[in-house]
N, C-alpha and C positions, 0 to 999 in steps of 0.2 A: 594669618597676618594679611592675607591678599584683601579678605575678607573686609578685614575693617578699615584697607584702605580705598577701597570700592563704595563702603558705607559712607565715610568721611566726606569723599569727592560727590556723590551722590548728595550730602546734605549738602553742600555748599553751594553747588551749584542752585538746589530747591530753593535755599537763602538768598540767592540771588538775585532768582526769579522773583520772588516774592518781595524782595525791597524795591525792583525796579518796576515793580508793578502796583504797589504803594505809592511810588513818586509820580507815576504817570496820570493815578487817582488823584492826587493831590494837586497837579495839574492842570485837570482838567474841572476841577469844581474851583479853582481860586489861582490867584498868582499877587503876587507884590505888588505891580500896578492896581489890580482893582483894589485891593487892598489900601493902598493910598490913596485912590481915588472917592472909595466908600469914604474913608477918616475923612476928608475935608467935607463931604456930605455931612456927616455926624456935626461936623461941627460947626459947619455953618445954621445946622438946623437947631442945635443946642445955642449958641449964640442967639439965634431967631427965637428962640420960645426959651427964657428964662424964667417965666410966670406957670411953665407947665407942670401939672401936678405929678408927672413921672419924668421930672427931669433929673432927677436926684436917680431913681433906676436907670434910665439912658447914658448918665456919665458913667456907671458902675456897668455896662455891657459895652461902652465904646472903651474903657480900660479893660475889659476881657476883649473884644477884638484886636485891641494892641498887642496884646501878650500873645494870641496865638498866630497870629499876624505876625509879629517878632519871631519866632520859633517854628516859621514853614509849616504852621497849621492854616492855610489862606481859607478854608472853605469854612472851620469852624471861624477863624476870624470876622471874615466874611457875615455868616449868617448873625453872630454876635453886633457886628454894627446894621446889618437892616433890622435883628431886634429892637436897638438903638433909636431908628426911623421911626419903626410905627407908634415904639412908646409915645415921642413925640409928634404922628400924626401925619407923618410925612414918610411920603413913599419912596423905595428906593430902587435899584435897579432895576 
């Protein structure tokens, strides 16, 4: 009995470590403000090139940087709107 409550407290705390070590990752590649700050990029550059022939792809990656951007995925969000960018030709961060 001592046993698996040794084991228990042992994963828990592994658990622990490991989500607050995932947060610090996620952190450190993205946050909310860049996140907002790419989106208005995105979209001033979609605004600016309506004529562009991957503008139709660049609305469909700047709605996936939303979404992971929405749900504290900042760096895939992230990367999703400077995909955004280069479709349209313009560089980002």
């Amino acid at each position: 009995m001592r046993l698996a409550t040794v084991t228990l407290s042992v994963a828990a705390l592994c658990t622990g470590i490991a989500l607050s070590s995932i947060s610090a990752a996620a952190e450190e590649t993205g946050s909310p403000s860049n996140c907002l700050k790419l989106a208005d990029e995105v979209n001033q550059a979609l605004a600016a090139n309506p004529q562009s022939s991957n503008h139709e792809a660049a609305v469909k990656e700047k709605f996936r940087g939303q979404g992971f951007c929405a749900n504290g995925m900042y760096g895939d969000g992230l990367a999703h709107y400077e995909h955004a960018l280069k479709l349209l030709g313009v560089s980002g961060r």
